[in-house]
C-alpha positions in Angstrom: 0.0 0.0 0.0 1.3 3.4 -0.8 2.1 5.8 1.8 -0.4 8.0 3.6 -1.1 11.5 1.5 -1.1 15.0 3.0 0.4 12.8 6.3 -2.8 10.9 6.5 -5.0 13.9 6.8 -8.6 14.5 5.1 -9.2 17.4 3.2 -12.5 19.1 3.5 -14.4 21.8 3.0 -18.3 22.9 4.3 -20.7 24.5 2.1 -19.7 28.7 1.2 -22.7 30.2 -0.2 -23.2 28.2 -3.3 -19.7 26.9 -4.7 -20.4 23.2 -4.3 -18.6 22.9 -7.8 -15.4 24.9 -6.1 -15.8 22.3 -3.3 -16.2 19.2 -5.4 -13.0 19.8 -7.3 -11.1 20.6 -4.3 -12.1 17.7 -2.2 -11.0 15.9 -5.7 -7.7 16.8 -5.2 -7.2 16.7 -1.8 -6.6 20.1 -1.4 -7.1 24.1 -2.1 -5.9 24.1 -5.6 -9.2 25.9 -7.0 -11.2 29.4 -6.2 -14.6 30.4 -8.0 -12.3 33.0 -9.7 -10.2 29.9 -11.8 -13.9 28.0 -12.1 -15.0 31.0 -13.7 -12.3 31.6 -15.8 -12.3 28.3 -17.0 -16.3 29.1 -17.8 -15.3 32.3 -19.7 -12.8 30.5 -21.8 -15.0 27.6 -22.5 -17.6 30.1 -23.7 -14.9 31.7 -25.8 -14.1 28.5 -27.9 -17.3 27.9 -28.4 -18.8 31.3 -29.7 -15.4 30.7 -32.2 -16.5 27.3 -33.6 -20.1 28.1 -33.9 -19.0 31.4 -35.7 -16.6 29.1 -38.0 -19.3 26.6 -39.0 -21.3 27.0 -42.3 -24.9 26.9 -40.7 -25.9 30.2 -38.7 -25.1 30.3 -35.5 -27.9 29.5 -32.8 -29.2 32.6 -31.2 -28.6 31.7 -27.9 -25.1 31.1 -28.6 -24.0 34.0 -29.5 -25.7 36.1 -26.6 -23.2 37.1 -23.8 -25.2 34.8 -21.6 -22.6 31.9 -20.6 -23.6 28.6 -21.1 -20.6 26.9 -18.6 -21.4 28.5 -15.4 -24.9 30.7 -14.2 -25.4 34.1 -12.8 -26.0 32.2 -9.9 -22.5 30.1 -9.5 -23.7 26.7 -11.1 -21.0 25.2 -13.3 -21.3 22.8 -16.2 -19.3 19.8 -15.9 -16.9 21.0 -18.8 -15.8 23.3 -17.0 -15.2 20.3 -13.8 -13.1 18.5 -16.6 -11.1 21.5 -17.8 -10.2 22.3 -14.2 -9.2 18.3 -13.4 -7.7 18.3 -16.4 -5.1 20.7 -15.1 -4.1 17.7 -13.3 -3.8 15.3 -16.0 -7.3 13.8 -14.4 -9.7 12.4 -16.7 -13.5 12.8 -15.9 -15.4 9.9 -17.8 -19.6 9.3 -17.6 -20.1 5.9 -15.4 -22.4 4.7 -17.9 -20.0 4.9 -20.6 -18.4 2.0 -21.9 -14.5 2.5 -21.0 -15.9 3.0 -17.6 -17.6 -0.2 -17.0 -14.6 -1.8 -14.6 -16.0 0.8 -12.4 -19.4 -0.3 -12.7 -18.2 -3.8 -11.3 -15.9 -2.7 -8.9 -16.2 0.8 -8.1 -13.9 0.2 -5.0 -11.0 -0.6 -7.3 -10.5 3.1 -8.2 -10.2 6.4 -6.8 -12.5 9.2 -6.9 -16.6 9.7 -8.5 -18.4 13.3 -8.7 -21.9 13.2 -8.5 -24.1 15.9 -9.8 -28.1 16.5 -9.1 -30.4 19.8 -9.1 -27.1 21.9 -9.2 -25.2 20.4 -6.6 -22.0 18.9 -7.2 -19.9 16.4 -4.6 -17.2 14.3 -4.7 -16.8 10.4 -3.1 -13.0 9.9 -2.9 -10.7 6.8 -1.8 -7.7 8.8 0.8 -5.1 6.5 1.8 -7.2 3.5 1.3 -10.4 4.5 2.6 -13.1 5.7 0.8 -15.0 9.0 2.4 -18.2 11.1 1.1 -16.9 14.6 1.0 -20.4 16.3 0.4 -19.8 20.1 1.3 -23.8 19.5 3.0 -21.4 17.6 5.5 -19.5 19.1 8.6 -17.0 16.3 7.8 -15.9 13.7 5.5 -18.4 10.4 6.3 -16.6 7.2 6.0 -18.0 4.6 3.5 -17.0 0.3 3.5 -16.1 -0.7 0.2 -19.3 -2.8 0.0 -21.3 0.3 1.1 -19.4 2.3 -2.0 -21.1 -0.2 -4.2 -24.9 0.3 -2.6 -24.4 3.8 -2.3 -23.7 4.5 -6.3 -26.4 1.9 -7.4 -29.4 4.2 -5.0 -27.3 7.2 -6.5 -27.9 6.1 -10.0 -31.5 5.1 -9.4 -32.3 8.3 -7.8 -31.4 10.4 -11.1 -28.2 11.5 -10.1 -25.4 11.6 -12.8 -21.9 9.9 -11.4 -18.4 10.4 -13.1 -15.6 8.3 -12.5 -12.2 10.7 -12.2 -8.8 8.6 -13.3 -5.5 9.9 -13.5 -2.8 10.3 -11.3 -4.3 12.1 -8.4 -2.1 14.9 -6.8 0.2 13.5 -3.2 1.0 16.2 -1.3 -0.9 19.9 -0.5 1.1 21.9 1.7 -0.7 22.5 5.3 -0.5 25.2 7.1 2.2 24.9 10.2 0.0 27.3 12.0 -3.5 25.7 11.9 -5.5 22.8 9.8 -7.3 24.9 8.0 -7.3 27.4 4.8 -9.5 29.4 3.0 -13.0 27.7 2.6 -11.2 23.6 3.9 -10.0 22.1 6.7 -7.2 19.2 7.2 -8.8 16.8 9.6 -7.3 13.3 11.1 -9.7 10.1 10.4 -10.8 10.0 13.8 -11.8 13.9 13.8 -13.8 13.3 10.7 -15.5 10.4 12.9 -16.3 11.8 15.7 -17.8 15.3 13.7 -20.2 13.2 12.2 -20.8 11.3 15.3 -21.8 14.6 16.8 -23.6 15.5 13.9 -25.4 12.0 14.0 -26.5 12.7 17.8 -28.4 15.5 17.4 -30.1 14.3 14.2 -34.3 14.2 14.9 -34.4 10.4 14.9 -38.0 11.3 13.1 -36.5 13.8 10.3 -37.0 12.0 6.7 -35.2 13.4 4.0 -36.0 13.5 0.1 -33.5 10.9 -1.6 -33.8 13.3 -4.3 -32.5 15.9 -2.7 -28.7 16.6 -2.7 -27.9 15.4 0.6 -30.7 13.0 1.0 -30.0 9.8 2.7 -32.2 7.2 4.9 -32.5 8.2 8.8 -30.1 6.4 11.3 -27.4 4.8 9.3 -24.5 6.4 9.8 -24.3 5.6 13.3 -24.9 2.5 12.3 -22.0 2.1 9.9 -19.1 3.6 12.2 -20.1 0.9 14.9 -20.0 -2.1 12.3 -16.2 -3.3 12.0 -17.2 -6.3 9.9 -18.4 -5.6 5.9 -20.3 -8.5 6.0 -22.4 -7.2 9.2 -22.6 -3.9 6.9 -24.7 -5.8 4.0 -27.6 -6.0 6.0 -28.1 -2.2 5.6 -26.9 -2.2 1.9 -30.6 -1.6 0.8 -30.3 1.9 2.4 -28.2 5.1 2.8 -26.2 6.9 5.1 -28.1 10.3 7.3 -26.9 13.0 6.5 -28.3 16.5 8.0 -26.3 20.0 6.1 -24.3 21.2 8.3 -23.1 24.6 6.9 -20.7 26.3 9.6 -19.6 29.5 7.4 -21.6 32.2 6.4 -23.8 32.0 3.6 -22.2 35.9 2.3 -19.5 36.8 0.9 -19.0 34.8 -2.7 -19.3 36.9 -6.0 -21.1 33.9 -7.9 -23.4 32.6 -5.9 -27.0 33.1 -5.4 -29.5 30.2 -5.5 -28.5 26.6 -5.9 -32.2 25.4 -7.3 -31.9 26.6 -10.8 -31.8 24.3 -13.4 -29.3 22.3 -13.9 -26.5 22.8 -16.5 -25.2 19.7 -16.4 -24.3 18.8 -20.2 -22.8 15.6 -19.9 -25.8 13.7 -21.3 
């Protein structure tokens, strides 16, 4: 096994105003490599190259395409997943549709690789393997939730069947991010230990209204009770009994909601083009 990244830390960061996409890709790479500013200069560019090859073609040119309206990222902060790729792609990090065929391995054996962004009603979030273990690092969350490999496989499938598009990221995922000597934290993330992470979303967990239901089609909507129920089960094959459901999760968004120059409203449509 190769040796623990970023000295076995998790890299994290809770929900700022509406940059789930900034958050997504950061949590990709383990670290604060992205700000809206790139994400939207990434957008701007993308809507350059476009406007070119649609002013280059032989038909006319779609209205709509050659407004000043962007079609990679809304007034309100929602990025397409183009502009997700471009930004991985920095990284020599390939993002590839699960239900394509090259990435049907994954659709076996999804614990076999590395990192998946899922993407529903605007909201982006990343489910990442960090030094072996694979963790949900929805922004929703005040910490990273551990998943079991077998769980991975359950979780994807209710994903999938609950409308939400999944991308498989491959590539040779960056080691090392510098941490602050000072403090574990930076910008909109936070470094936190395994055990941290655990004990957050224990907390969390604890003060959860046993009654609460939450929409599965929502972004951050799992079944009630379970993960309290995962972090006490040591043993995968106890952990099958619950593969039917999902992991509680309740959004837990400890910064301020002000502040961000994109964002506005998450519940726009979406602008997810990868169909």
């Amino acid at each position: 096994m190769e040796g623990a990244s970023n000295g076995g830390m998790l890299y994290h960061e809770v929900q700022e105003s509406k940059l789930c996409a900034v958050h997504c890709v950061n949590t990709v790479l383990q670290g604060p490599f992205f700000s809206e500013f790139d994400l939207a200069a990434l957008a701007s560019d993308l809507d350059r190259k476009e406007r070119q090859v649609m002013l280059g073609g032989t038909a006319a040119a779609p209205a709509n395409f050659l407004s000043e309206e962007s079609h990679n990222v809304s007034l309100d902060g929602d990025f397409s997943i183009q502009v997700l790729e471009k930004a991985l792609e920095v990284w020599d990090l390939q993002v590839i549709p699960l239900h394509s065929p090259v990435a049907e391995p994954a659709q076996i054996d999804p614990e076999l690789e590395n990192a998946f962004i899922c993407h529903l009603h605007d909201h982006w979030f990343c489910i990442r393997k960090v030094n072996g273990e694979w963790y949900n690092f929805d922004s929703l969350y005040a910490a990273p939730m551990h998943l079991s490999k077998f769980y991975l496989s359950a979780y994807l499938d209710t994903l999938k069947g609950s409308g939400w598009s999944i991308f498989l990221v491959r590539g040779n995922f960056p080691k090392e991010c510098s941490i602050p000597a000072s403090e574990a934290s930076n910008g909109y993330g936070q470094w936190l230990t395994p055990e941290d992470a655990e004990r957050i979303t224990k907390s969390c967990n604890s003060t959860q209204d046993p009654s609460q239901t939450i929409n599965l089609n929502e972004p951050n909507g799992l079944f009630s009770g379970e993960v309290e129920m995962l972090s006490q089960m040591e043993d995968d094959d106890l952990k099958a009994a619950i593969a039917a459901s999902l992991m509680d999760s309740s959004p837990a968004l400890s910064k301020s909601e002000a502040g961000a120059p994109l964002p506005q409203d998450e519940n726009q449509s979406s602008k997810d083009k990868s169909e």
